[in-house]
Backbone as XML, in Angstrom:
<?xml version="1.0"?>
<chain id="A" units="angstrom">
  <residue number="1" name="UNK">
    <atom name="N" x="15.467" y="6.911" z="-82.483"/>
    <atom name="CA" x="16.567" y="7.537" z="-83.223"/>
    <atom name="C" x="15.981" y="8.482" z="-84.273"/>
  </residue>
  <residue number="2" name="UNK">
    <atom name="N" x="16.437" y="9.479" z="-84.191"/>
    <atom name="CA" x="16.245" y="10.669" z="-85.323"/>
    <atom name="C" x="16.404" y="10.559" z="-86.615"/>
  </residue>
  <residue number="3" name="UNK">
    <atom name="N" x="15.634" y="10.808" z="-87.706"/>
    <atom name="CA" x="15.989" y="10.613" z="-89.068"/>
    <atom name="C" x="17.492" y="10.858" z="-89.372"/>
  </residue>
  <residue number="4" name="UNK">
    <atom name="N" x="17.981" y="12.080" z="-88.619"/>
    <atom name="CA" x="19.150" y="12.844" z="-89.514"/>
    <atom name="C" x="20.412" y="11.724" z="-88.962"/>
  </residue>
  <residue number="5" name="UNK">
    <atom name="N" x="19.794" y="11.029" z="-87.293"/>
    <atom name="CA" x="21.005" y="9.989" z="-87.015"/>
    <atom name="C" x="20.791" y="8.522" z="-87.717"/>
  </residue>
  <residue number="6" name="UNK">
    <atom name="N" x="19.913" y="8.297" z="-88.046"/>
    <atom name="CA" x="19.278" y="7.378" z="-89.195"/>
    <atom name="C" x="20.405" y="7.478" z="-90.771"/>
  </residue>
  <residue number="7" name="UNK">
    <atom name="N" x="19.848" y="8.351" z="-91.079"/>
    <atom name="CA" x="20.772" y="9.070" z="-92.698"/>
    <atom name="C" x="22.309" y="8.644" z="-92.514"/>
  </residue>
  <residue number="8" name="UNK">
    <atom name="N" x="22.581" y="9.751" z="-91.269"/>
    <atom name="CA" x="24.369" y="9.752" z="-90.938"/>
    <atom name="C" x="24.585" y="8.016" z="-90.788"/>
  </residue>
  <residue number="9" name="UNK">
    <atom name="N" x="23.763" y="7.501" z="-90.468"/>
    <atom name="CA" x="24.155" y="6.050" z="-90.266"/>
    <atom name="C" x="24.362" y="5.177" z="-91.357"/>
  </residue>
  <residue number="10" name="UNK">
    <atom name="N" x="23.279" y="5.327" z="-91.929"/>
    <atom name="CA" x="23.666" y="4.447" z="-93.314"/>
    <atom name="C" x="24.700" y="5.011" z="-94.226"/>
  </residue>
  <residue number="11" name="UNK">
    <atom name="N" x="24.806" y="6.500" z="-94.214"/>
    <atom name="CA" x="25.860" y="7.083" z="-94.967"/>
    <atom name="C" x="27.202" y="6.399" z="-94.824"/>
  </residue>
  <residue number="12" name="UNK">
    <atom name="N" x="27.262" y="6.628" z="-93.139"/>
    <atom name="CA" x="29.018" y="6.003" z="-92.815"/>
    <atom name="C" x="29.048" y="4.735" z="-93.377"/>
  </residue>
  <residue number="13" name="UNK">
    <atom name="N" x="27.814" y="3.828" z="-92.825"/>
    <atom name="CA" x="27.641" y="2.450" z="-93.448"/>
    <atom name="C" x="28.357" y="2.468" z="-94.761"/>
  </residue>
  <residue number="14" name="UNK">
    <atom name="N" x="27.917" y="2.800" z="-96.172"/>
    <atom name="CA" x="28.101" y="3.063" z="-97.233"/>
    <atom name="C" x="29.697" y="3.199" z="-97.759"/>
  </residue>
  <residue number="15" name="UNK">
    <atom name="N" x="29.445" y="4.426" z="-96.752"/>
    <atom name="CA" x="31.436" y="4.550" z="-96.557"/>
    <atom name="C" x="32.667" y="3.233" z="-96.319"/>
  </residue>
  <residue number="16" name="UNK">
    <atom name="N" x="32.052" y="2.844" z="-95.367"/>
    <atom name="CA" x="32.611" y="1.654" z="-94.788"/>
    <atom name="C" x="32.496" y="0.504" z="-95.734"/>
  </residue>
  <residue number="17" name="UNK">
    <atom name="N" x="31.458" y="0.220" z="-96.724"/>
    <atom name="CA" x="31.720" y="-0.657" z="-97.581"/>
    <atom name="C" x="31.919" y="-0.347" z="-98.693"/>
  </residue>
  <residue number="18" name="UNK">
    <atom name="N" x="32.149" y="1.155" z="-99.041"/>
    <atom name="CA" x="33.107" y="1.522" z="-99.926"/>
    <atom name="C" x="34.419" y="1.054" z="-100.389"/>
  </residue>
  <residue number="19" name="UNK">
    <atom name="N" x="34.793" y="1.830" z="-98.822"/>
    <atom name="CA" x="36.350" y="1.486" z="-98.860"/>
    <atom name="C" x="36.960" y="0.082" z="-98.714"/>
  </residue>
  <residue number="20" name="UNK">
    <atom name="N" x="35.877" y="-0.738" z="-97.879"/>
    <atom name="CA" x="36.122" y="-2.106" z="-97.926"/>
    <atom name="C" x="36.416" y="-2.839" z="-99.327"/>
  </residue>
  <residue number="21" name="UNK">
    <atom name="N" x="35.429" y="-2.382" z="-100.231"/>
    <atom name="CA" x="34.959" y="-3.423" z="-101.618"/>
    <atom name="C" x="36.507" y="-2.470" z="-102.306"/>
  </residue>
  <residue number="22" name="UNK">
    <atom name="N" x="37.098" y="-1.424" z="-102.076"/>
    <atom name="CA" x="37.765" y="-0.753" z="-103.143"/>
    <atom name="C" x="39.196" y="-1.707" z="-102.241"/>
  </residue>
  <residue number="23" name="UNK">
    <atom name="N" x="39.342" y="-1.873" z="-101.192"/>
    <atom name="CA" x="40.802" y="-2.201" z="-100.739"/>
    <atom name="C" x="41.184" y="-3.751" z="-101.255"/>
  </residue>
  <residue number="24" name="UNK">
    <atom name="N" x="39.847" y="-4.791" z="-100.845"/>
    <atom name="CA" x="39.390" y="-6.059" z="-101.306"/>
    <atom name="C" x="39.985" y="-6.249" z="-102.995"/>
  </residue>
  <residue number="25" name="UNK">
    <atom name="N" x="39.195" y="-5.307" z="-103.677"/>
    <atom name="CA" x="39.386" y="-5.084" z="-104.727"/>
    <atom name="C" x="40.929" y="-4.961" z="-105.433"/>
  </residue>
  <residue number="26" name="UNK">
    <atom name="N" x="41.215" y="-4.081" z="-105.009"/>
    <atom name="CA" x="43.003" y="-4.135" z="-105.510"/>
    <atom name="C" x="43.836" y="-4.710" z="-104.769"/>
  </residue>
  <residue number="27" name="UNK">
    <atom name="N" x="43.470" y="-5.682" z="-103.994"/>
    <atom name="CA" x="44.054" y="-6.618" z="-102.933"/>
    <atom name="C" x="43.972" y="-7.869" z="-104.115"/>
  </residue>
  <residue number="28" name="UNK">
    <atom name="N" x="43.032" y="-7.928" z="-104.822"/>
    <atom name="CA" x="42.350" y="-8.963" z="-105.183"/>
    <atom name="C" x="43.529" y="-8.860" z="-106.557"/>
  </residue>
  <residue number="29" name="UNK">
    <atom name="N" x="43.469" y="-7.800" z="-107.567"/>
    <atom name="CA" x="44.280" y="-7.582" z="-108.124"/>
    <atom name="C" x="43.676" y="-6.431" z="-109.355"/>
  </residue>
  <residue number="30" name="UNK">
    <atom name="N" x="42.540" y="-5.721" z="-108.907"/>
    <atom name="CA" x="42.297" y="-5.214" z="-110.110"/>
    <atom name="C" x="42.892" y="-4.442" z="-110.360"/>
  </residue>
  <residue number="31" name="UNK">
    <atom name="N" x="42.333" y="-4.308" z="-111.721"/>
    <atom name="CA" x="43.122" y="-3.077" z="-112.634"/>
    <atom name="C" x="42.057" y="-1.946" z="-113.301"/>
  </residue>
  <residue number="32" name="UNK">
    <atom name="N" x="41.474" y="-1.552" z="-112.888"/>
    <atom name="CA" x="40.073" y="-0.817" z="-112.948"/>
    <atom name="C" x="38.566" y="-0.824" z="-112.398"/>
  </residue>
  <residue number="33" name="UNK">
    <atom name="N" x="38.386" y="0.128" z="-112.181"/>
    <atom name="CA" x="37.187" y="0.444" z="-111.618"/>
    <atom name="C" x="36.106" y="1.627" z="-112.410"/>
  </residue>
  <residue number="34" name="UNK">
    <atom name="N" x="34.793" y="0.731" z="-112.621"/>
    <atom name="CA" x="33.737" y="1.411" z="-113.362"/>
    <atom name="C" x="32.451" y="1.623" z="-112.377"/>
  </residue>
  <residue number="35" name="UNK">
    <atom name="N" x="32.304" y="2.806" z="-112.449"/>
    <atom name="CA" x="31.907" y="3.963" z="-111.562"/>
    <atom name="C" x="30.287" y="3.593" z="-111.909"/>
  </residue>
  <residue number="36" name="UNK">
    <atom name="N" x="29.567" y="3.277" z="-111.276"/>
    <atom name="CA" x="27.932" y="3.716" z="-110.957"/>
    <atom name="C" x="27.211" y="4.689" z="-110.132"/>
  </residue>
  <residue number="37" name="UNK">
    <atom name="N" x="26.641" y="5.331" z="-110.594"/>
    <atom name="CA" x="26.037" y="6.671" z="-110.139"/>
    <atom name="C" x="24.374" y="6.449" z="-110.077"/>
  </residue>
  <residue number="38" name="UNK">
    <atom name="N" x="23.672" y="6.142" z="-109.318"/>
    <atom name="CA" x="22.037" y="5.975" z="-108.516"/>
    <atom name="C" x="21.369" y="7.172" z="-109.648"/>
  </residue>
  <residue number="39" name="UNK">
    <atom name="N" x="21.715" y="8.252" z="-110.351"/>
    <atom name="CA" x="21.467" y="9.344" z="-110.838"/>
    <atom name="C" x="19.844" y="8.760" z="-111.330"/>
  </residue>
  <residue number="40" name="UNK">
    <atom name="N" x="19.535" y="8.091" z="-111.638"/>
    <atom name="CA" x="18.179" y="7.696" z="-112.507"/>
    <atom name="C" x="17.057" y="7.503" z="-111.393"/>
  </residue>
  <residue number="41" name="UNK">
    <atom name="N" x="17.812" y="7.016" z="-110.304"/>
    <atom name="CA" x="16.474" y="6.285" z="-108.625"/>
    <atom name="C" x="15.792" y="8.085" z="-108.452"/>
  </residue>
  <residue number="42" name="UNK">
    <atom name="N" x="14.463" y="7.573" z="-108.419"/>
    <atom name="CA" x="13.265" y="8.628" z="-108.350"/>
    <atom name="C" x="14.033" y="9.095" z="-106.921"/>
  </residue>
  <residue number="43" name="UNK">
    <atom name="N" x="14.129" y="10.358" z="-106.915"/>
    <atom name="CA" x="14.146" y="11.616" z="-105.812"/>
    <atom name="C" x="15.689" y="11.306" z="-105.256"/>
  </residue>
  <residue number="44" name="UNK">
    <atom name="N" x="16.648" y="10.647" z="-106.000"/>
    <atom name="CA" x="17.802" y="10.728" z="-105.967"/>
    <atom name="C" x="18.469" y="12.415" z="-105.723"/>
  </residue>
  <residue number="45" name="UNK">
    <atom name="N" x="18.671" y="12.621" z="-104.723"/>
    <atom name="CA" x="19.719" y="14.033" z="-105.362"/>
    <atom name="C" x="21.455" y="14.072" z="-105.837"/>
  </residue>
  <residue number="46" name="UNK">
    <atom name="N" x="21.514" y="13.575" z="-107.356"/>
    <atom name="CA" x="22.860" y="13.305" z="-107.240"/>
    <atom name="C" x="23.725" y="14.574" z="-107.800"/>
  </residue>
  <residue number="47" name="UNK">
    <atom name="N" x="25.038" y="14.060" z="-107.870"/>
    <atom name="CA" x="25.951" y="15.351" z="-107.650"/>
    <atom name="C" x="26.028" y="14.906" z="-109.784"/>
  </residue>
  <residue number="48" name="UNK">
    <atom name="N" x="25.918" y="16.666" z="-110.219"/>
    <atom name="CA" x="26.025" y="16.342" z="-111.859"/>
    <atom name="C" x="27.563" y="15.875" z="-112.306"/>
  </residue>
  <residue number="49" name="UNK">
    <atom name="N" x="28.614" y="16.135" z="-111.243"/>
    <atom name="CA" x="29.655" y="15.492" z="-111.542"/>
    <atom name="C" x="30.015" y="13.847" z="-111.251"/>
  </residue>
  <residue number="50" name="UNK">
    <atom name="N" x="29.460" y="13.349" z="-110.167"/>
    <atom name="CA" x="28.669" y="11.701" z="-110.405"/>
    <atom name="C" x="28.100" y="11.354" z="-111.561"/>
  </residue>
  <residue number="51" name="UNK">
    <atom name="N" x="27.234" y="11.862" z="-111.656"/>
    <atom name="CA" x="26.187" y="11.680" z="-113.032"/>
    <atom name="C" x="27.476" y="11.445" z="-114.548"/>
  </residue>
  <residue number="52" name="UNK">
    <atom name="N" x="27.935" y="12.822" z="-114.115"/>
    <atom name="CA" x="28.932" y="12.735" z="-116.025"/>
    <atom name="C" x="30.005" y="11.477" z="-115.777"/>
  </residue>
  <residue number="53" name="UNK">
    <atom name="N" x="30.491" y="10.718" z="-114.445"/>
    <atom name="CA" x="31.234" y="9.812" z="-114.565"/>
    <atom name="C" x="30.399" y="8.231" z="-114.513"/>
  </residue>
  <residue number="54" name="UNK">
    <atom name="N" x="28.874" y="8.407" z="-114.483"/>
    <atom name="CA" x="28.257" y="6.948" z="-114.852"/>
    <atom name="C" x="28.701" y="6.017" z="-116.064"/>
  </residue>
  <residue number="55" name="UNK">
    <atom name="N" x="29.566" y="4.973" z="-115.711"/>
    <atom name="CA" x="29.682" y="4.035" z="-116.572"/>
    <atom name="C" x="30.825" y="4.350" z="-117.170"/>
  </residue>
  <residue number="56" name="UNK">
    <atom name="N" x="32.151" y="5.367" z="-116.602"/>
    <atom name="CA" x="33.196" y="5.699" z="-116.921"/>
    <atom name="C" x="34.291" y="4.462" z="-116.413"/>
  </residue>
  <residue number="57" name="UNK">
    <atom name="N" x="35.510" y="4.250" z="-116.724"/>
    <atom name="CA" x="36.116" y="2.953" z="-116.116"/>
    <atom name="C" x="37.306" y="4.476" z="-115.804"/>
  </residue>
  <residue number="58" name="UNK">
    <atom name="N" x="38.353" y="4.222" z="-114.528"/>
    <atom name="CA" x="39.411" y="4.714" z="-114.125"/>
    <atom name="C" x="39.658" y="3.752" z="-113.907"/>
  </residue>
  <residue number="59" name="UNK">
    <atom name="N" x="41.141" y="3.755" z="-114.124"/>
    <atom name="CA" x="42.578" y="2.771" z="-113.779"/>
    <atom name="C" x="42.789" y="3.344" z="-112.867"/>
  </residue>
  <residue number="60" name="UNK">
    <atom name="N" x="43.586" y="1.760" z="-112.401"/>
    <atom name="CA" x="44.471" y="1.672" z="-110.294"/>
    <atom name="C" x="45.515" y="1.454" z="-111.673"/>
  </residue>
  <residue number="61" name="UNK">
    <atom name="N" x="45.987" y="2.823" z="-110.427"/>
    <atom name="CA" x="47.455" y="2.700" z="-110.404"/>
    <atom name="C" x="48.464" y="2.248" z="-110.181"/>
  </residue>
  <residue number="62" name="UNK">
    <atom name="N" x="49.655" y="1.801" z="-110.804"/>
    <atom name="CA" x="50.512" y="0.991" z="-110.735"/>
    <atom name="C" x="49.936" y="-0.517" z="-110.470"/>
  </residue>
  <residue number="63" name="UNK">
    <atom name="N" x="48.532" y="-0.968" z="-111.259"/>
    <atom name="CA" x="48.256" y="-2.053" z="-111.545"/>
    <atom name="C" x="48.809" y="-2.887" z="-112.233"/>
  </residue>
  <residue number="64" name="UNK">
    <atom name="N" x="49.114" y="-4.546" z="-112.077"/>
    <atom name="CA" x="50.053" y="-5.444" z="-112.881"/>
    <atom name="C" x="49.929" y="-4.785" z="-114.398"/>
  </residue>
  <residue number="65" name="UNK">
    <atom name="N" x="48.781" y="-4.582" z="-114.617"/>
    <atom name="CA" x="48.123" y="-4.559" z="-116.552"/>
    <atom name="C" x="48.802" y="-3.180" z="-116.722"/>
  </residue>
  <residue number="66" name="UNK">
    <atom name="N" x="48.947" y="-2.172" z="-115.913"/>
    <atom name="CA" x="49.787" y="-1.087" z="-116.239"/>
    <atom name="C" x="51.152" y="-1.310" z="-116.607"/>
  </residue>
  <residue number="67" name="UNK">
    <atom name="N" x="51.303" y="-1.927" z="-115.228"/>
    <atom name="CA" x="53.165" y="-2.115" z="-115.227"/>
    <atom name="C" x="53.271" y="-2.726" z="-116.268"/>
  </residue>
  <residue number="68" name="UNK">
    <atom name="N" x="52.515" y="-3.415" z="-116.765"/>
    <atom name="CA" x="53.254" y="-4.675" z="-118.226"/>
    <atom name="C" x="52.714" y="-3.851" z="-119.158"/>
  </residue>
  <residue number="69" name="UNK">
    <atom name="N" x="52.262" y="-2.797" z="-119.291"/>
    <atom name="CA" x="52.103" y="-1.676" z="-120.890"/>
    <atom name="C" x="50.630" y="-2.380" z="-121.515"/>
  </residue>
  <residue number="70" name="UNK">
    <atom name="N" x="49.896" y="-2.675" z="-121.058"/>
    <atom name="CA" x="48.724" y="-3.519" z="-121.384"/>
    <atom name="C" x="48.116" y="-2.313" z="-121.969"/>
  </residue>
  <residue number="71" name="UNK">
    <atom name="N" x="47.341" y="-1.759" z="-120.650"/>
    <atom name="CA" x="46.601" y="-0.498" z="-120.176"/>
    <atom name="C" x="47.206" y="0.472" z="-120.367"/>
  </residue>
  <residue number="72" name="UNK">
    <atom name="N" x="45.970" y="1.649" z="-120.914"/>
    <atom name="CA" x="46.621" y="3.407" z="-120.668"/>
    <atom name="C" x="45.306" y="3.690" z="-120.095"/>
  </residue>
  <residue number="73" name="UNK">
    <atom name="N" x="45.433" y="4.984" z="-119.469"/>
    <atom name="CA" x="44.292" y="5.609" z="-119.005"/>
    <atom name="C" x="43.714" y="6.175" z="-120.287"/>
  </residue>
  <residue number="74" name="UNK">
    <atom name="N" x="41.824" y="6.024" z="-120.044"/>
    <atom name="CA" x="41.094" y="6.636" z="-120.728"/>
    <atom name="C" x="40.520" y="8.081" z="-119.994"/>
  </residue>
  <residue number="75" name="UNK">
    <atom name="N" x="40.490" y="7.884" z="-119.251"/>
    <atom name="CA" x="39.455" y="8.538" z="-117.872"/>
    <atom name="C" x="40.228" y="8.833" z="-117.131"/>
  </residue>
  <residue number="76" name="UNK">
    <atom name="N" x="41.615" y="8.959" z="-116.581"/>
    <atom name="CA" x="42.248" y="8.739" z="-115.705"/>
    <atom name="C" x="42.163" y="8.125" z="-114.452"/>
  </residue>
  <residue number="77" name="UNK">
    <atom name="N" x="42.964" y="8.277" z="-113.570"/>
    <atom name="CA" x="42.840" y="6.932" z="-112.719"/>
    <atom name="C" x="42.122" y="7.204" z="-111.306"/>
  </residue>
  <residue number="78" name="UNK">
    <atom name="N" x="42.011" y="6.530" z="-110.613"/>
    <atom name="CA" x="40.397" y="6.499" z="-109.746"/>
    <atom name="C" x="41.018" y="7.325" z="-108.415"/>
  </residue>
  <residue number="79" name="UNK">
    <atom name="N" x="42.631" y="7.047" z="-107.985"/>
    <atom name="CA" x="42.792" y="7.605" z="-107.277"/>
    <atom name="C" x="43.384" y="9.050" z="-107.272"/>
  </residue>
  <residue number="80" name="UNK">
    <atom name="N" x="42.489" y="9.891" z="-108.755"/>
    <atom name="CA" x="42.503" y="11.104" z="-108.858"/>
    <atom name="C" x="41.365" y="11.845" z="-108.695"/>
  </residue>
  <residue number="81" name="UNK">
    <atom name="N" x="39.820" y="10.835" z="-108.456"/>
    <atom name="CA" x="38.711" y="11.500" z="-108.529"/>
    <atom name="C" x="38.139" y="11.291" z="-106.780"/>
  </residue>
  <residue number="82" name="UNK">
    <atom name="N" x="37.155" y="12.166" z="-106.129"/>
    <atom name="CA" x="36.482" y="11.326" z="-104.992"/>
    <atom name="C" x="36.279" y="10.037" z="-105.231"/>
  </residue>
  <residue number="83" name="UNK">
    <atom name="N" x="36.113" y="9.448" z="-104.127"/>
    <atom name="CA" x="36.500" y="7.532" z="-104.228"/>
    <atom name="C" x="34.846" y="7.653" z="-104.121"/>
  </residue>
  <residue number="84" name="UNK">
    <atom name="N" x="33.763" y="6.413" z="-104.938"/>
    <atom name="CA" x="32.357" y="6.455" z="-104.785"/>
    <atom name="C" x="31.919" y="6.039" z="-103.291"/>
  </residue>
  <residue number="85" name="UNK">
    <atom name="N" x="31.225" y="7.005" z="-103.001"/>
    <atom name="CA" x="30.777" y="7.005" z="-101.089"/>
    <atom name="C" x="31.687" y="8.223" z="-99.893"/>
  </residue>
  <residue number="86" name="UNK">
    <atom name="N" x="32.280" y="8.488" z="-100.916"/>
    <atom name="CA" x="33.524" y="9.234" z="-100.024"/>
    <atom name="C" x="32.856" y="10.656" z="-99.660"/>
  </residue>
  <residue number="87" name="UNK">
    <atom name="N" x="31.762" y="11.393" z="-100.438"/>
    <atom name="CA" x="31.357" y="12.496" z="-100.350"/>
    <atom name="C" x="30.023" y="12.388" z="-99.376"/>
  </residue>
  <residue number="88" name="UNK">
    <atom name="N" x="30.071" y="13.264" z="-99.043"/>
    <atom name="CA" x="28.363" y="13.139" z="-97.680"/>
    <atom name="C" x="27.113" y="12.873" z="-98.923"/>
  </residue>
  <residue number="89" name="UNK">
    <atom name="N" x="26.299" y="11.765" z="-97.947"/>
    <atom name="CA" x="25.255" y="11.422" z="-99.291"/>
    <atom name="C" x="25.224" y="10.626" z="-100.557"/>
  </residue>
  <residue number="90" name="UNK">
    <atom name="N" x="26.930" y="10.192" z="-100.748"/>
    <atom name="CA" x="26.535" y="9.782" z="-102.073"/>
    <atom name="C" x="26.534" y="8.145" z="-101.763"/>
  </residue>
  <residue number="91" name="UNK">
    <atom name="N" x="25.571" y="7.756" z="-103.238"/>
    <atom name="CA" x="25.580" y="6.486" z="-103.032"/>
    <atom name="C" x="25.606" y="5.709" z="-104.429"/>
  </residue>
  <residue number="92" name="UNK">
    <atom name="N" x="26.918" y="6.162" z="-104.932"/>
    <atom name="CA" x="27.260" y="5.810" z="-105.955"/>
    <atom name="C" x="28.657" y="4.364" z="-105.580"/>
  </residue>
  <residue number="93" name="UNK">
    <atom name="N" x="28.622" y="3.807" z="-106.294"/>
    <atom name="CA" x="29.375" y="2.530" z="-106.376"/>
    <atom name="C" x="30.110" y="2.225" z="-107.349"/>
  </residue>
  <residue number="94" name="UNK">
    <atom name="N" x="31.642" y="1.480" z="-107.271"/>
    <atom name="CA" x="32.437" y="1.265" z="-108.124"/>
    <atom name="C" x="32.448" y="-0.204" z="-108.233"/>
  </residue>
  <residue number="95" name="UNK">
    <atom name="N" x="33.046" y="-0.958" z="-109.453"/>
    <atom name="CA" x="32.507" y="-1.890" z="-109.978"/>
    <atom name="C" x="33.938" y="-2.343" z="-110.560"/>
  </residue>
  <residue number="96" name="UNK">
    <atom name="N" x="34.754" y="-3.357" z="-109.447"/>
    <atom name="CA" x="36.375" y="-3.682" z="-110.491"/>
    <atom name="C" x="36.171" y="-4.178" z="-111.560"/>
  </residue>
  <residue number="97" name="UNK">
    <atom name="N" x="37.449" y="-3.962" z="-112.181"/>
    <atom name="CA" x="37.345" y="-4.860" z="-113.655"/>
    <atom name="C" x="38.631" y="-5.528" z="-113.205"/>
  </residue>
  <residue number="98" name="UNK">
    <atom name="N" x="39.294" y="-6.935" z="-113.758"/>
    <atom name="CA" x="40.214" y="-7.574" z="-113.226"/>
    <atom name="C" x="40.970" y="-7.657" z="-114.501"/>
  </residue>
  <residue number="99" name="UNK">
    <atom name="N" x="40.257" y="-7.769" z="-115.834"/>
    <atom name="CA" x="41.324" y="-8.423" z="-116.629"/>
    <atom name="C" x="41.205" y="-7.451" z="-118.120"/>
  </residue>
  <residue number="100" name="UNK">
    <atom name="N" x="42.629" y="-7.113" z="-118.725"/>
    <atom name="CA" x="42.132" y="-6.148" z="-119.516"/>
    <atom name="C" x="41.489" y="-6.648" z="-120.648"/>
  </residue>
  <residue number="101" name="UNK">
    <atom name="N" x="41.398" y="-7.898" z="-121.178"/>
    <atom name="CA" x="40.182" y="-8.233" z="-121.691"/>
    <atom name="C" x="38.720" y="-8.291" z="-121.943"/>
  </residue>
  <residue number="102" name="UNK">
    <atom name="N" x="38.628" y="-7.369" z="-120.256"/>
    <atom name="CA" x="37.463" y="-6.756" z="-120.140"/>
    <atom name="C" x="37.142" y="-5.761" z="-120.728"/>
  </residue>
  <residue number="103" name="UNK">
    <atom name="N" x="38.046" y="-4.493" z="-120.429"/>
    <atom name="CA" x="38.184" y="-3.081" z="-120.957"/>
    <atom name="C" x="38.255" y="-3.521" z="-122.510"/>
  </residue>
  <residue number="104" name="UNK">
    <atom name="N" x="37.024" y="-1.807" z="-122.546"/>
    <atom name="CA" x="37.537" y="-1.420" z="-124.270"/>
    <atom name="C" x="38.195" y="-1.133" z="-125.354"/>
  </residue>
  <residue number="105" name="UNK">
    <atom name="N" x="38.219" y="-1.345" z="-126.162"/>
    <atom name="CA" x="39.465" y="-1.561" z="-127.059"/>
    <atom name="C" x="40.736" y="-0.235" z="-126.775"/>
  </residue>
  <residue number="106" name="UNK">
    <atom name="N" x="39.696" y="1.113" z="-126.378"/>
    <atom name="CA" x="40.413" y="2.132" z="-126.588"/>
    <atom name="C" x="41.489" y="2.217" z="-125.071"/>
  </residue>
  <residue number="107" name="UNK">
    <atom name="N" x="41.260" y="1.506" z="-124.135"/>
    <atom name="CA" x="42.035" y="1.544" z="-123.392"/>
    <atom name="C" x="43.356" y="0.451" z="-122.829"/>
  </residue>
  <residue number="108" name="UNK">
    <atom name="N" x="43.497" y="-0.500" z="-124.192"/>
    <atom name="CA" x="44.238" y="-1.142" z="-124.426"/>
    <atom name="C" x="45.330" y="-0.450" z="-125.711"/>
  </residue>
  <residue number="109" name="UNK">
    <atom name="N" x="46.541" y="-0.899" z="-125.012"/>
    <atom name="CA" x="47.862" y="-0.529" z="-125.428"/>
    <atom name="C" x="48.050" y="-1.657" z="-126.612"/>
  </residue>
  <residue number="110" name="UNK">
    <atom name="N" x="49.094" y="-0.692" z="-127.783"/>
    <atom name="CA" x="49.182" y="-2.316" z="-129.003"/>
    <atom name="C" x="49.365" y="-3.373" z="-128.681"/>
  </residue>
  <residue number="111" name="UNK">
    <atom name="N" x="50.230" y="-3.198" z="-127.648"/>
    <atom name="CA" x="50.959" y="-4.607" z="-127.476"/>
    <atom name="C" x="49.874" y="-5.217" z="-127.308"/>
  </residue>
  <residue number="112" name="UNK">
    <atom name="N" x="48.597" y="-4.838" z="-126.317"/>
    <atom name="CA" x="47.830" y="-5.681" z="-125.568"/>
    <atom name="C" x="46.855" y="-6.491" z="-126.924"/>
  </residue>
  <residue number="113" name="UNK">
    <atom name="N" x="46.514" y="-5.273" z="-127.693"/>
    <atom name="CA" x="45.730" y="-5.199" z="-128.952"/>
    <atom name="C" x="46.496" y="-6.652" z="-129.443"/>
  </residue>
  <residue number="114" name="UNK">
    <atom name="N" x="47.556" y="-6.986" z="-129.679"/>
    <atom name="CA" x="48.105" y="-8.380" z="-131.019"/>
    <atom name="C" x="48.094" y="-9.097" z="-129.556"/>
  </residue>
  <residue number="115" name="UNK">
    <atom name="N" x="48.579" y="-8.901" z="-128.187"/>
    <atom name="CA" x="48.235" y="-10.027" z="-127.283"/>
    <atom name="C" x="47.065" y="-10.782" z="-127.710"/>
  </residue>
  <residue number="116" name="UNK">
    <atom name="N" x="46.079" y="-10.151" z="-126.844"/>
    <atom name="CA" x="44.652" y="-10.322" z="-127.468"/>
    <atom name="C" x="43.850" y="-10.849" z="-128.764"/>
  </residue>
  <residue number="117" name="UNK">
    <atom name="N" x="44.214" y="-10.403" z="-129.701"/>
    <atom name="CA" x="44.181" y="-10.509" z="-130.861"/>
    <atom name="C" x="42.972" y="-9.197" z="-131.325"/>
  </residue>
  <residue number="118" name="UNK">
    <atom name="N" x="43.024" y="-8.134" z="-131.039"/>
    <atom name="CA" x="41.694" y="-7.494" z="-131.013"/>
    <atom name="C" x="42.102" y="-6.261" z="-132.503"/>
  </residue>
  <residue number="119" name="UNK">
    <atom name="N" x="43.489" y="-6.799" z="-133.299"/>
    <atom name="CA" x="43.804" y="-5.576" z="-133.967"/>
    <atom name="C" x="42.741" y="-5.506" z="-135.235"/>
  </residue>
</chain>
């Protein structure tokens, strides 16, 4: 097998457990996803718009933590940017968050803030 059918292979691979871990994921119930970008792995060629979203969180939409006014978007929401793996080559990965207790203060709504107790 040829390098370039080698590459295309693991690429789709990639793809395929992309979309798997992202469907799993809001199946599961999350309410955000924080973006990892490979940008640092020696001879990486990554895309500089990957790079500026390393370690960014986007909100799923019409997530429970939305619907109940928990959550606002910081970043906006994930199914406004390429999904990580979706572009030829990349091998960047998203990372759910489930509970907004996770997320940072700034992307919690008041209410959530005296829920919480984080005022």
């Amino acid at each position: 097998q040829s390098y370039i059918n080698r590459r295309l292979a693991i690429d789709q691979g990639h793809k395929l457990a992309s979309n798997i871990n992202y469907l799993l994921s809001v199946q599961s119930g999350a309410i955000a996803f924080q973006w990892h970008s490979p940008w640092r792995r020696a001879g990486y060629d990554f895309r500089k718009d990957h790079k500026a979203r390393d370690e960014k969180i986007y909100l799923v939409r019409e997530s429970w933590a939305l619907e109940q006014g928990l959550i606002k978007p910081v970043n906006g929401y994930y199914d406004d940017i390429t999904a990580a793996g979706e572009e030829v080559y990349c091998s960047c990965k998203v990372f759910p968050i489930y509970a907004p207790q996770k997320l940072p203060d700034e992307f919690l709504t008041e209410k959530a803030k005296r829920e919480f107790n984080r005022n």
